[in-house]
C-alpha positions in Angstrom: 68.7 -80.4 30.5 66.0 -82.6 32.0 66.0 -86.0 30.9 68.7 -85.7 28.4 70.8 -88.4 29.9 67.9 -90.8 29.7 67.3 -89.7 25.8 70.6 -89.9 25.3 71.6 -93.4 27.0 68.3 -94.5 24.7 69.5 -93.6 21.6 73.0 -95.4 22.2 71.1 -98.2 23.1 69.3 -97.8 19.9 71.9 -96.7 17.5 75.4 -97.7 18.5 77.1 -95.8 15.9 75.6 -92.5 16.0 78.1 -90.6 18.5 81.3 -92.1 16.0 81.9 -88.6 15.1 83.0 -86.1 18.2 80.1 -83.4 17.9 83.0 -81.4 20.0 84.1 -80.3 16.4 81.7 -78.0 16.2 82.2 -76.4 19.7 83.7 -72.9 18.1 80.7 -72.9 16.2 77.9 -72.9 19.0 80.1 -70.8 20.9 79.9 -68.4 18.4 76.4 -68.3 17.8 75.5 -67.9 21.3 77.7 -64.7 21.1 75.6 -63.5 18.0 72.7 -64.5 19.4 72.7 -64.0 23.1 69.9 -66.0 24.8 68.8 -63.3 27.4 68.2 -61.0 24.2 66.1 -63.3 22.0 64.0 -64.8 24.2 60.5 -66.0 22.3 61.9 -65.8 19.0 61.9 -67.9 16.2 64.9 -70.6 15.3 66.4 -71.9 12.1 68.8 -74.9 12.9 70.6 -77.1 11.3 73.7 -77.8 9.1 74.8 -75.5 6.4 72.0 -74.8 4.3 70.5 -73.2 7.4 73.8 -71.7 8.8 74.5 -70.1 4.6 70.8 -68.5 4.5 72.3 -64.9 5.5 68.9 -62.8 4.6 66.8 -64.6 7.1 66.2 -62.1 9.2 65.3 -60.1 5.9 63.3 -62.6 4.6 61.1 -62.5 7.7 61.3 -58.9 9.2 58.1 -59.3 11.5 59.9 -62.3 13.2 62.7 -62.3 15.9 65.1 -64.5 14.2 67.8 -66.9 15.6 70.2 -68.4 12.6 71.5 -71.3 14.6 72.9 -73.7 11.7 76.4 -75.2 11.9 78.1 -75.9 9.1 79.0 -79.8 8.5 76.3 -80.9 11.4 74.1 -84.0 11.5 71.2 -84.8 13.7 73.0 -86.5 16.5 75.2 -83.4 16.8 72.0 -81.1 16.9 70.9 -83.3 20.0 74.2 -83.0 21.3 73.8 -79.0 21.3 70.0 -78.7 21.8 70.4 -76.4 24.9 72.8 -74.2 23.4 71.5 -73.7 19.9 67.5 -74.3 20.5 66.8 -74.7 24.0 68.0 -71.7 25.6 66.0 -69.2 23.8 62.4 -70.9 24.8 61.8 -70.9 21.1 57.9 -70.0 19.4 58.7 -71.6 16.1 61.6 -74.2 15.4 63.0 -75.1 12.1 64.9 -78.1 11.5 67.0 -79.2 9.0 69.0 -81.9 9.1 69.2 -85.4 7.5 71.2 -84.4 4.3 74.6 -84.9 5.9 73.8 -87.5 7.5 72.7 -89.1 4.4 75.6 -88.9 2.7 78.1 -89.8 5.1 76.3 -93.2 5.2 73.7 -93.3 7.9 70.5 -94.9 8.0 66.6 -93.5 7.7 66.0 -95.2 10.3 69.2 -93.5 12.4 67.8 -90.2 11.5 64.5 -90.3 12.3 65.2 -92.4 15.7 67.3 -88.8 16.2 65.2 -87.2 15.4 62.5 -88.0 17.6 64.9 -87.8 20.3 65.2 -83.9 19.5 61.2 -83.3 19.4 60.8 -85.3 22.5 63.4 -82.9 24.4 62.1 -79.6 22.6 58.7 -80.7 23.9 59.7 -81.9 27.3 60.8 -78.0 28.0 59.1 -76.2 26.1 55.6 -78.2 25.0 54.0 -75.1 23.0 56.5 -74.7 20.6 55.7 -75.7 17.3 58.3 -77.4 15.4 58.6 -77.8 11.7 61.1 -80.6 10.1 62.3 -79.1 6.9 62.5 -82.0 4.6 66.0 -82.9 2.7 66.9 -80.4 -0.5 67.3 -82.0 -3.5 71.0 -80.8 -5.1 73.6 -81.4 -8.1 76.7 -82.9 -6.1 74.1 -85.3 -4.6 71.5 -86.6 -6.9 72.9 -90.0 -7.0 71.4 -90.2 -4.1 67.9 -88.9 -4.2 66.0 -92.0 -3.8 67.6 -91.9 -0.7 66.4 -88.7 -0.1 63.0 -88.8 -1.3 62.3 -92.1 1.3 63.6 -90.0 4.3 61.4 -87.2 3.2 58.2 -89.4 2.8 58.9 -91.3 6.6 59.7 -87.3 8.2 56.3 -86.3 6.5 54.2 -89.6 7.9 56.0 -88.4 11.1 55.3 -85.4 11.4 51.3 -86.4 10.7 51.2 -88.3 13.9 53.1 -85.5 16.3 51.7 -82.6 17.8 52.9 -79.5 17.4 55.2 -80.5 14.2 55.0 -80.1 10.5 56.9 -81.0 7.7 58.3 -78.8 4.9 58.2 -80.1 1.4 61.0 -78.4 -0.1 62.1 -80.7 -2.5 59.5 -80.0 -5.0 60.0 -76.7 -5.1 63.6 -76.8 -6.1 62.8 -79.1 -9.1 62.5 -78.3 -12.5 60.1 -79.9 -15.2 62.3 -82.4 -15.3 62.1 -82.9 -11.8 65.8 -82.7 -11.1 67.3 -79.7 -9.4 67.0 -76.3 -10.8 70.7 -75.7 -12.0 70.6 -72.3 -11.4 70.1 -72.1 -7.8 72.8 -73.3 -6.2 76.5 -71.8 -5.6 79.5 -73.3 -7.7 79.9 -76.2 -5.2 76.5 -77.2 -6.9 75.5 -78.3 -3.2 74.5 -75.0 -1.1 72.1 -72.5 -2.7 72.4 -68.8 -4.1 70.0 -65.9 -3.4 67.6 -67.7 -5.8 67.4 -70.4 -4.1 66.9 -69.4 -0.8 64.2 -67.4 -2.1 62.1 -70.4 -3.4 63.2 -71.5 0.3 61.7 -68.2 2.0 58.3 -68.3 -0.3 57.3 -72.1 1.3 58.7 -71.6 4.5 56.9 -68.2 5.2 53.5 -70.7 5.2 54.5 -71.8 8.2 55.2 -68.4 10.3 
């Protein structure tokens, strides 16, 4: 991948900690995808990437029937570890459209806004260094149950992806947060599976209403 050693080496320099984790935990996964999705077959098409709320959303292709779809999520993932697999899982199919999301995980196991976005910048930079016409679009953190404690953490990372995405071209940002909420604004409690984290079929239909906006 050109100029990934450079992006990399930067964001060690940048952000000691990010790598802590091995991102070869999630090696069965990618390897699996790319067997799902071959890249020579789906070529153009349209990605969803990301951790588990991407990797759970089983009617995407159904959601979005005029689109070419490539489910890409892996379960458990955080940013660094998309940047780790960015060939593999975003890369290789010389995407259209990308949609990220990442950020929640990362959240909750402790890392900083600052971490995430520096990652994330790091993955637009490469996406646009091969492939500068593909339009990318940062889907923001999800509001949920198991996490709320932690919203204000959330809703800062959202409002810094959103001022990001402003000044970058070629990427937009997905509110869907707001969505999810109830008139209470706190999370609808009847979208989400048992875990009270990842969503049911309602929820990822409030998911594919905003997110067909941007296809």
């Amino acid at each position: 991948m050109k100029n990934l050693l450079f992006l990399s080496l930067l964001f060690l320099i940048l952000s000691p900690d990010s790598f802590a984790q091995d991102p070869g935990r999630f090696s069965d996964q990618v390897r699996q995808i790319t067997q799902d999705y071959p890249p020579q077959d789906f070529q153009a098409s349209v990605v969803f990437t990301g951790s588990s709320t991407i990797r759970m959303w089983k009617s995407l292709q159904e959601d979005f029937p005029e689109e070419k779809i490539v489910n890409s999520g892996f379960g458990g993932s955080q940013a660094s570890d998309l940047l780790h697999y960015l060939d593999e899982l975003v890369l290789d199919y010389q995407p259209e459209k990308v949609f990220i999301y990442e950020g929640d995980n990362d959240l909750a196991a402790g890392k900083s806004i600052e971490e995430i976005v520096e990652t994330y910048n790091l993955i637009v930079t490469q996406i646009h260094l091969d492939h500068p016409q593909t339009e990318i679009i940062l889907i923001s953190a999800k509001p949920s149950i198991a996490r709320w404690e932690l919203a204000d953490k959330y809703k800062e990372l959202n409002a810094v992806l959103k001022k990001y995405a402003r000044g970058k071209r070629k990427v937009s940002y997905a509110d869907l947060w707001n969505p999810m909420l109830n008139a209470n604004k706190t999370p609808m409690e009847d979208i989400f599976l048992e875990d009270n984290l990842h969503m049911n079929a309602k929820g990822y239909s409030i998911w594919a209403k905003q997110i067909k906006k941007y296809l």
